[in-house]
N, C-alpha and C positions, 0 to 999 in steps of 0.2 A: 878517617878522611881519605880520598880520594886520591890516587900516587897520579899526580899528572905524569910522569914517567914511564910509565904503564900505557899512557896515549902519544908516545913521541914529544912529550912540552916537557923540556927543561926551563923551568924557572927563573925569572932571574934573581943576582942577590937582592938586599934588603937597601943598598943606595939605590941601585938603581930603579928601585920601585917607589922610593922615594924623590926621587928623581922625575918620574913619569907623573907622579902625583902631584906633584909641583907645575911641572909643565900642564898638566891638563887642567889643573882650577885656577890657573893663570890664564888662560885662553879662556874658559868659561867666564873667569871674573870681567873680561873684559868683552866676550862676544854674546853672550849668552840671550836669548830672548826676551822681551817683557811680555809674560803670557800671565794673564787673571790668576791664574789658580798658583804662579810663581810671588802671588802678593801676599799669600797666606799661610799658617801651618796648620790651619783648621783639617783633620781628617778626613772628616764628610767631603770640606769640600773638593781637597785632595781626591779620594775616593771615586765621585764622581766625574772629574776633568779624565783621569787615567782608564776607568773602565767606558768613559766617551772616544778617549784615545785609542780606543783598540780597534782597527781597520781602520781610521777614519783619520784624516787631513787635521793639522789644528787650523787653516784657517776655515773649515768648514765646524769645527767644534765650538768654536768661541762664542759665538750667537747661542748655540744648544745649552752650553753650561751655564750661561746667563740668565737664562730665560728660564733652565732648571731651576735654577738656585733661588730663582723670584716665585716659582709655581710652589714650589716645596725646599724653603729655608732651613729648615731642620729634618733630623733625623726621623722624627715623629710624624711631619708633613707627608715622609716618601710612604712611610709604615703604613701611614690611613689612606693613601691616595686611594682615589678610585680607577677603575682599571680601564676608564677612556678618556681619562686624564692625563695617566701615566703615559698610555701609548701614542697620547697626541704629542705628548712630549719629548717622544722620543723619534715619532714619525720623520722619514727620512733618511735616518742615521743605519738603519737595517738590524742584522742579529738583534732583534727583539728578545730571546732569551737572554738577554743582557740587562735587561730594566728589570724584566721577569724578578731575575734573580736578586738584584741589589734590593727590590722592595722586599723581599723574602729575608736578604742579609739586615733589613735595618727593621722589620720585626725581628731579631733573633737579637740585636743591637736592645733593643725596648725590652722584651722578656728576657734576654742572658746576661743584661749588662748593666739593667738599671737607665736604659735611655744614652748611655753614653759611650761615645766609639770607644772600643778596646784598643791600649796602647802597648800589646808586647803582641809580637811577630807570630805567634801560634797561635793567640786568641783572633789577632784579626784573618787570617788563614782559615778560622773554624767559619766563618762567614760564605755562606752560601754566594756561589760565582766567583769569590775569590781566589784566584791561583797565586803560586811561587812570586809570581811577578808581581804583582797586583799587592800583593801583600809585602815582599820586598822593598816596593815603590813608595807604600805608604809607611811603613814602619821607619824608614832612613828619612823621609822628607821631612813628614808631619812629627817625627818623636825622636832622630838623629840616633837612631840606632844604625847600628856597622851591618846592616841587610844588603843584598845587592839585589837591583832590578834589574833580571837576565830575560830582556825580550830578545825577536829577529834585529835590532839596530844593533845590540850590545855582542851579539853571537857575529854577528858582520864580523866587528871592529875587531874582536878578539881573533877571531880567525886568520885574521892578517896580519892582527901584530904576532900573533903563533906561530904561523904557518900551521892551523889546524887541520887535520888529513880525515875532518869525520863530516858526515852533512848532517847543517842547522836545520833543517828540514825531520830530522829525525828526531823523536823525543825521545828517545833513551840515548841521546847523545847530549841531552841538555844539561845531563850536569856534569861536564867535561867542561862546560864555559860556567858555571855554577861553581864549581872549584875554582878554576881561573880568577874569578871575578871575588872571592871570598879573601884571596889572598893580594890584590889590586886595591880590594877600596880601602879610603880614603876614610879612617875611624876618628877623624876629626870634623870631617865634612862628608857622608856617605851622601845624605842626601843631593847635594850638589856637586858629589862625583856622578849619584849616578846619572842627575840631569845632563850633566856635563856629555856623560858618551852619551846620552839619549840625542842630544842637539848634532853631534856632531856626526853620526848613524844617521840620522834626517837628513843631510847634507852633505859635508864634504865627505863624508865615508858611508854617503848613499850605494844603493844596492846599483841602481842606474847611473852613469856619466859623474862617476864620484872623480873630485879633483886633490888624488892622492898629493901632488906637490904643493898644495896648499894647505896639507891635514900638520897640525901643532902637534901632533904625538910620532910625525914620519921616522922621526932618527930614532926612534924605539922602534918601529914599524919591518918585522924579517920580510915579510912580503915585501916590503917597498926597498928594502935595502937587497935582497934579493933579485929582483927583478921578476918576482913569483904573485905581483900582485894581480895580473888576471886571471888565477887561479883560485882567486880567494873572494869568500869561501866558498866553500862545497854545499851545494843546492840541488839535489836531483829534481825532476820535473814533477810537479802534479798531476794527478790526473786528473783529466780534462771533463768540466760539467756538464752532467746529464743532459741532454736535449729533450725538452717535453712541448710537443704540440698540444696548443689548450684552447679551448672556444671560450670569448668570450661575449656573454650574450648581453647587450644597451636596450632592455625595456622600459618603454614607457608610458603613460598614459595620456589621456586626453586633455590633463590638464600639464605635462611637459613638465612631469615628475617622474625619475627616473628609481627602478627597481635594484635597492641594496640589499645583500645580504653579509650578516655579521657570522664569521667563520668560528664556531664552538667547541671544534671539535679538537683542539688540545695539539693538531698538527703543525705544519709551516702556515705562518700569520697567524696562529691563533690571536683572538680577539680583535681583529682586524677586522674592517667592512669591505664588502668588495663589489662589484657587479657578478650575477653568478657565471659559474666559470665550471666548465668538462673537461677533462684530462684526454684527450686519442693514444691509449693504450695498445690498441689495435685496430687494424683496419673495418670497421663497419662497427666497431664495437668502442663505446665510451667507459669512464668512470669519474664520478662525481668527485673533483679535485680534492676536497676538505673529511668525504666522508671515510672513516677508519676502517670499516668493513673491504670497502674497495668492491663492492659490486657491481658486476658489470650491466651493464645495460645496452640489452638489444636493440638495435637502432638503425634508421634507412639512412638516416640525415641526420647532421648535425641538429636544427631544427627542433627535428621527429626525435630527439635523445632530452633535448629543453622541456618540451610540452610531456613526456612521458617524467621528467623527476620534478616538474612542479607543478604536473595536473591541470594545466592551463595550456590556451590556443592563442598564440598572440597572431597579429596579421604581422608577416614579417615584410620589409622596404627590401627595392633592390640597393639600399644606398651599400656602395662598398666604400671599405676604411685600408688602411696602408697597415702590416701587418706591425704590431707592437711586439717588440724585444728586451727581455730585461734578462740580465745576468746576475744570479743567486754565487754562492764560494760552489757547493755542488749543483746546482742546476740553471740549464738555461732556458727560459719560457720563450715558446716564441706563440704571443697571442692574435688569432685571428676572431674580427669582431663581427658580431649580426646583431642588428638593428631589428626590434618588432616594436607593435600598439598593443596597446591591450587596456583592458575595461577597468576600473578600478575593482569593480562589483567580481569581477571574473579570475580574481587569486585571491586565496585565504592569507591575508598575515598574518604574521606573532610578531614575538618579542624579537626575533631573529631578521628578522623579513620587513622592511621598510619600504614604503617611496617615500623620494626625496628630493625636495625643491632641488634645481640646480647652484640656487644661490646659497644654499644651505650644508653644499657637497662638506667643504674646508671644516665646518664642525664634527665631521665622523671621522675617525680615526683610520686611514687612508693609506695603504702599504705605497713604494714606488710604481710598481708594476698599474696598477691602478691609478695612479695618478697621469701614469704614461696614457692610459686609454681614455680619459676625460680630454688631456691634453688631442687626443687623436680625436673623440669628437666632435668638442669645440673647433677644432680647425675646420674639420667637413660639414658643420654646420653653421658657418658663417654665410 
């Protein structure tokens, strides 16, 4: 086990950690949220409210896990879904290898387990997508085992009541508050300890405009009683998302069906549909966003880089569009849009390559960034 001593945390004794643990499921019992998935101990659907929760707001999850849980009720639902099902279902929410994954963990659920979620802390761990947390989260809620759910809310809060000298930012410092927190919970109530810091992480012992004099755990708190609490914790900076110039091209035809393409290639949005879209890697010189090779294509114009990767001459409009922006964790698109006609007769589809009524858009499975550029030309074609 882990000498917190060794990292400057001296411990404290065993009242007063009894003490702490009294104080916080006292304040949870009386503050705590009434959120769906706190109505159940069902794993699954534990499982998925938590891995909806990761980057993402609860009041923007609560619709998503509803709406899940009626698409695919069961374990077995997510296993068969099909894969423009899944991602409509998840549309919106982003990191898409996050669904990826869970229908991956509940076939391994189906063939490793007999259909039925695994109830000790390492088999559900063995589950694809599943990390420390994830697995921590559900083992304490859904089966009240003594696991701690160590996300960035929990590393916050600890850091403060420590005076933690490492940054949560770092993953080889994660289980410096993994020990901490091993020795804090609450083995009568794990689960609704760890809700407990999760709530109050979100809030009063937010990363932004936290209102320390009003956090239930202060008189345990060395930062707050120190006066070290803008200190806390230690977060060195990110670094800053890629910037990529991308064209993106609105063709359409004469019957005011617009030209999608479904992205295959196993990269960012896989199985996504999108309008087709060029990467400006360099100046005068393109690459086909989606394609893995990455070859470049010699090009006079943007234009002239379209009609050379999809063999087709569309007549392009001067209409201009205002330029679309969407911000990826590492990358930032900034999309610039062209408008062309073109024949129906005069591009080969596939299975890949659609037109598509514009009333019809909302049944393809549609990333943000894409739905940015709809919104951009619906406005300019009003």
């Amino acid at each position: 086990m882990l000498d917190l001593k060794d990292y400057g945390i001296e411990m404290w004794d065993e009242s007063k950690i009894a003490s702490f643990r009294r104080t916080l499921m006292t304040w949870y019992d009386q503050e705590k949220r009434d959120l769906p998935w706190r109505r159940t101990s069902n794993p699954y659907h534990i499982w998925i409210s938590e891995i909806m929760l990761q980057q993402t707001q609860v009041v923007t999850v609560i619709p998503y896990y509803e709406r899940f849980l009626d698409w695919f009720p069961k374990v077995e639902d997510l296993a068969n879904a099909p894969e423009e099902k899944l991602l409509k279902a998840w549309e919106g929410l982003g990191y898409y290898s996050r669904v990826r994954n869970m229908q991956k963990a509940a076939q391994q659920i189906m063939t490793d387990f007999d259909g039925i979620f695994p109830s000790t802390y390492d088999d559900i761990a063995s589950l694809k997508g599943i990390g420390p947390y994830t697995a921590g989260a559900i083992s304490s809620i859904a089966f009240n085992l003594p696991e701690p759910a160590v996300d960035g809310n929990v590393m916050r809060v600890m850091a403060r009541l420590f005076e933690v000298d490492y940054d949560i930012g770092d993953t080889k410092n994660r289980k410096i508050f993994q020990a901490i927190m091993e020795i804090l919970i609450d083995p009568e109530r794990p689960g609704d300890f760890n809700q407990a810091l999760m709530d109050l992480g979100t809030d009063i012992e937010s990363a932004k405009n936290p209102r320390p004099d009003e956090s239930p755990i202060r008189f345990f708190n060395a930062a707050y009683l120190n006066g070290t609490y803008h200190k806390y914790p230690i977060k060195l900076p990110k670094k800053k998302p890629k910037p990529l110039e991308i064209h993106a091209f609105i063709i359409r035809n004469q019957e005011g069906e617009l030209l999608l393409e479904k992205n295959i290639q196993g990269r960012l949005l896989a199985g996504f549909w999108s309008f087709p879209l060029l990467e400006t890697s360099f100046i005068g010189k393109q690459t086909s966003l989606f394609e893995d090779d990455q070859s470049l294509l010699e090009t006079h114009s943007q234009k002239d880089s379209f009609e050379e990767a999809y063999a087709c001459q569309p007549t392009w409009t001067e209409r201009s569009f205002k330029q679309v922006k969407h911000t990826f964790s590492h990358q930032k698109w900034n999309l610039t849009l062209f408008e062309g006609i073109l024949n129906k007769d005069d591009l080969t589809l596939n299975e890949h390559l659609h037109w598509v009524k514009l009333d019809d858009l909302n049944s393809y499975p549609m990333a943000t960034p894409q739905k940015k550029i709809v919104a951009e030309y619906l406005a300019n074609n009003r």
